[in-house]
C-alpha positions as CSV (number, residue, x, y, z in Angstrom):
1,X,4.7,35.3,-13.9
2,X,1.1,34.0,-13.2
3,X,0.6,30.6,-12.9
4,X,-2.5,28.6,-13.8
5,X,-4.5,27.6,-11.0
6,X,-3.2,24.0,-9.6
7,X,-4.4,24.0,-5.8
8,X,-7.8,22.8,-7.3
9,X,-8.2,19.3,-10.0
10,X,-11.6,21.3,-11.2
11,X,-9.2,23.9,-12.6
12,X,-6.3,23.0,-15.5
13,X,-3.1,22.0,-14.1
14,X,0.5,21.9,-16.1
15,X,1.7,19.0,-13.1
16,X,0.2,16.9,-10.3
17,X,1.9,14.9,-8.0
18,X,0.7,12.4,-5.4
19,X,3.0,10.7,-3.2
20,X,2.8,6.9,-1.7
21,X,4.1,6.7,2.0
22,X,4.1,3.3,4.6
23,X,5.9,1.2,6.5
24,X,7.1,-2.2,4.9
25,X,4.2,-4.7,4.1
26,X,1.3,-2.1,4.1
27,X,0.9,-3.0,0.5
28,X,2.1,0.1,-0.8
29,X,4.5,-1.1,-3.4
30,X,1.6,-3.5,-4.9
31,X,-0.4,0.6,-5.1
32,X,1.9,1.8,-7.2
33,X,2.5,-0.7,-9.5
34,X,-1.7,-0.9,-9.4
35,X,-1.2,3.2,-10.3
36,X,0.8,3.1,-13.1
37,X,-0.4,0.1,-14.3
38,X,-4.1,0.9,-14.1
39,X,-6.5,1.9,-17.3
40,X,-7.0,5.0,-16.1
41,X,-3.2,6.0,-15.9
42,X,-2.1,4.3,-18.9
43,X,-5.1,5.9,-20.8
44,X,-5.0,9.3,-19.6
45,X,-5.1,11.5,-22.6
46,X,-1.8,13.4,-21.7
47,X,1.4,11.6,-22.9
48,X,3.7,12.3,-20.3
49,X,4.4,10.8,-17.4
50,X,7.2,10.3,-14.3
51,X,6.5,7.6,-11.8
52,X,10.0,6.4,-9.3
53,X,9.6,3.6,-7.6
54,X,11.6,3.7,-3.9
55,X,14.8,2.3,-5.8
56,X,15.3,6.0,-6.8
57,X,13.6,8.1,-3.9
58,X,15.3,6.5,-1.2
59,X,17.1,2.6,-1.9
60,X,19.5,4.0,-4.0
61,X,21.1,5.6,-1.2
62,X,21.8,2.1,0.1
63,X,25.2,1.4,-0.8
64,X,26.8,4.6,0.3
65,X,25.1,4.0,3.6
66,X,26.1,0.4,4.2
67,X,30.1,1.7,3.0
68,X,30.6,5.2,4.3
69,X,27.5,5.7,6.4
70,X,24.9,9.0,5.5
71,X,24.5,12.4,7.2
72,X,21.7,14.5,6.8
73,X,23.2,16.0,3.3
74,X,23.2,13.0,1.1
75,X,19.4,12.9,1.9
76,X,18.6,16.2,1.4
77,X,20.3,16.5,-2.1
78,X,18.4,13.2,-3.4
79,X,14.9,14.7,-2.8
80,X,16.5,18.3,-3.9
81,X,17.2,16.6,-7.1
82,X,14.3,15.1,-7.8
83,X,12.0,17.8,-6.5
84,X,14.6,20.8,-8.3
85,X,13.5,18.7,-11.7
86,X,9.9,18.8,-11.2
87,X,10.3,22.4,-10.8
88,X,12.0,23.0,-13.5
89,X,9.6,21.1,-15.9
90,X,6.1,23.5,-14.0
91,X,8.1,26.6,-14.4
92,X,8.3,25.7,-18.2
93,X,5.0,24.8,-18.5
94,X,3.9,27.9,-16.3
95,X,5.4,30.8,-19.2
96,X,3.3,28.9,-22.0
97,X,-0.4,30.1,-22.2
98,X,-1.4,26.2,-23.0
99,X,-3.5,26.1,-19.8
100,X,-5.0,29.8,-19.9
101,X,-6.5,27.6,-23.5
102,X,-7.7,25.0,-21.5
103,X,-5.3,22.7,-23.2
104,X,-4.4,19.2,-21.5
105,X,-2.0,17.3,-23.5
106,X,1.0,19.6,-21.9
107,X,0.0,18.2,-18.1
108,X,2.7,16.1,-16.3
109,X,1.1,13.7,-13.2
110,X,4.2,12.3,-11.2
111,X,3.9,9.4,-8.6
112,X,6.2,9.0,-5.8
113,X,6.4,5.8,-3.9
114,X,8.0,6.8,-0.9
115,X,9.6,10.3,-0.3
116,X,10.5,12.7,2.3
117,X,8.4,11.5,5.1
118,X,10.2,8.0,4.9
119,X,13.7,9.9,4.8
120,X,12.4,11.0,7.8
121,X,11.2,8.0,10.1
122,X,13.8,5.4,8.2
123,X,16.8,7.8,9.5
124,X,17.9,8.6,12.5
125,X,20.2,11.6,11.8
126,X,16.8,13.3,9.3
127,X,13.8,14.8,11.2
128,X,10.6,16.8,10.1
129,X,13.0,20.0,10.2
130,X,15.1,18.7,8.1
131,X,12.8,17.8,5.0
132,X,10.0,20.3,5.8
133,X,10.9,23.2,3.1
134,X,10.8,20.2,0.6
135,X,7.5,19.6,2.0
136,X,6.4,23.1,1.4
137,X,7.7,23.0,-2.5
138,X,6.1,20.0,-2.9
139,X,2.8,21.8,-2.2
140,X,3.7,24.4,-4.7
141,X,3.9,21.0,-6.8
142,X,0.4,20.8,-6.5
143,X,1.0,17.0,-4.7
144,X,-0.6,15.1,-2.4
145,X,-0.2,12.6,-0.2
146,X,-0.9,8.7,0.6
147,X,-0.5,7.1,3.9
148,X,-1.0,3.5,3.0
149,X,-1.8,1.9,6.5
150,X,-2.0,-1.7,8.2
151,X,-3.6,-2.1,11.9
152,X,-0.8,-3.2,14.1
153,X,-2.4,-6.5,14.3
154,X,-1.1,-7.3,11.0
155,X,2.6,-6.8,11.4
156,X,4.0,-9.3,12.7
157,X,2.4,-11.5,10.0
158,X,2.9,-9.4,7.0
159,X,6.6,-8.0,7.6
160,X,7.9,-11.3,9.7
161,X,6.4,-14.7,9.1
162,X,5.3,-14.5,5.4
163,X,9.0,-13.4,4.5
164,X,11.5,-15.5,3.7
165,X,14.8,-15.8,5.6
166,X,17.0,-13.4,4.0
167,X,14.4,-11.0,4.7
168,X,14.2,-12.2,8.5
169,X,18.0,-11.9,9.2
170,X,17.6,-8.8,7.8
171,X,15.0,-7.6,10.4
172,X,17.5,-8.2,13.5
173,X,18.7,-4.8,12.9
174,X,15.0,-3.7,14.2
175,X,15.2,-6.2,17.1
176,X,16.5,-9.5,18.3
177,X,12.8,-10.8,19.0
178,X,9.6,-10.6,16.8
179,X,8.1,-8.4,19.8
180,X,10.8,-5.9,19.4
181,X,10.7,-5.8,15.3
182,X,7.1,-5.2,15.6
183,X,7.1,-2.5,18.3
184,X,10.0,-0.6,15.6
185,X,7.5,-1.2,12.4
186,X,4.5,-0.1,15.0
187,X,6.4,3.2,15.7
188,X,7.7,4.3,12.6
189,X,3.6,3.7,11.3
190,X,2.8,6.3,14.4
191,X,5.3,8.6,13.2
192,X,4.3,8.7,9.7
193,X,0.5,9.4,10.8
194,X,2.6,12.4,12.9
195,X,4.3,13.7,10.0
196,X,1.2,13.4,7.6
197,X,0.1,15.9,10.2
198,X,2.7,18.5,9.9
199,X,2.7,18.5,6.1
200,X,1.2,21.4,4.1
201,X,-0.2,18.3,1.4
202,X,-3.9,17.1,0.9
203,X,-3.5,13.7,2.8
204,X,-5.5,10.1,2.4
205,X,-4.9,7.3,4.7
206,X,-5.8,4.2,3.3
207,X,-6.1,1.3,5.9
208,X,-5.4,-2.3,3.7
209,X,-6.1,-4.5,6.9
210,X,-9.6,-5.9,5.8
211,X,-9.0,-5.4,2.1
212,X,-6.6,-5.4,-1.1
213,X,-5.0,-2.4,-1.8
214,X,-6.6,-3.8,-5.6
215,X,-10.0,-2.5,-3.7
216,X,-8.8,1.0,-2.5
217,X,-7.4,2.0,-6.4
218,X,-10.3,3.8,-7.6
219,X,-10.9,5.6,-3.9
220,X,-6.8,6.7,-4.2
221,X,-7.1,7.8,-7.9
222,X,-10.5,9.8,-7.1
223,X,-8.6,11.2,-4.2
224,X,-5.7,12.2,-6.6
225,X,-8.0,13.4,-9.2
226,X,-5.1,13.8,-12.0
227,X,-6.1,10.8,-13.9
């Protein structure tokens, strides 16, 4: 079966993905709700759409976490599933000759706020072994990657002192002082630049120290090119 070319947005493409990765308070969240909420996403001229917020790539795992505890197996079948589904809608699209006609209306864009890398950093029992064949579908996906950064400057202001205090007794887990719940937040952002290194996907990192991530919208959707 021959596909239609998808490594390259100049060429027609049945689905495009682009992923959203950070550490808490990077703004990330507030970029994809400006994604899917934007004029050029909602007027794209292709009716279909899938965007999951983290509550379905990785929170709803919460529960059974905080009740049993996870291994390395309830990760890997969340992102199996959701990646499995994606593949199954291309390899639809892939036997119809739509795109050999240069049609458009067929094409699926997904958005992914957080995803394998943070399966990867946010639990100790995962590591780049374990996820990196999803990383390598996901680049038959024809996705991409955002690393929505902060400078370390900004942490402790952004994930400590402008939360409010269920948030903060939440953060002891990380640390009993601020120093030590920065350094943790600090470290997982230096693994995630790590990891954005292993992957096989096109990567933008997007630093929202000096500006809103309102500012950086166009420069992310340019970058992503689906829309």
């Amino acid at each position: 079966m021959q596909r239609c070319a998808q490594e390259n947005m100049n060429e027609n493409w049945n689905i495009s993905g682009l992923i959203l990765e950070g550490v808490c308070g990077t703004g990330k969240t507030t970029l994809f709700h400006a994604i899917v909420q934007s004029d050029r996403f909602v007027q794209r001229s292709f009716p279909s759409a899938i965007a999951l917020s983290e509550h379905q790539t990785q929170r709803v795992l919460e529960r059974k976490e905080r009740e049993e505890g996870l291994s390395s197996k309830d990760n890997l079948v969340l992102l199996d599933q959701h990646v499995s589904y994606l593949e199954s809608l291309r390899d639809r699209l892939d036997q119809m000759q739509w795109c050999n006609d240069n049609r458009t209306n067929m094409r699926i864009p997904y958005v992914l706020e957080r995803f394998h890398l943070t399966h990867v950093f946010h639990y100790d029992h995962m590591s780049w072994e374990s996820v990196e064949d999803v990383d390598s579908r996901l680049a038959n996906l024809n996705c991409k990657l955002c690393l929505v950064t902060m400078d370390d400057s900004m942490m402790e202001h952004r994930i400590i002192t402008s939360r409010d205090a269920g948030w903060r007794e939440y953060l002891k887990r990380y640390g009993d002082t601020t120093e030590e719940i920065v350094e943790c937040y600090c470290n997982q952002q230096e693994m995630l630049r790590a990891l954005c290194e292993k992957s096989r996907l096109d990567t933008l990192v997007v630093d929202t120290t000096d500006v809103s991530v309102q500012n950086t919208l166009d420069q992310v959707l340019d970058f992503w090119g689906a829309v």
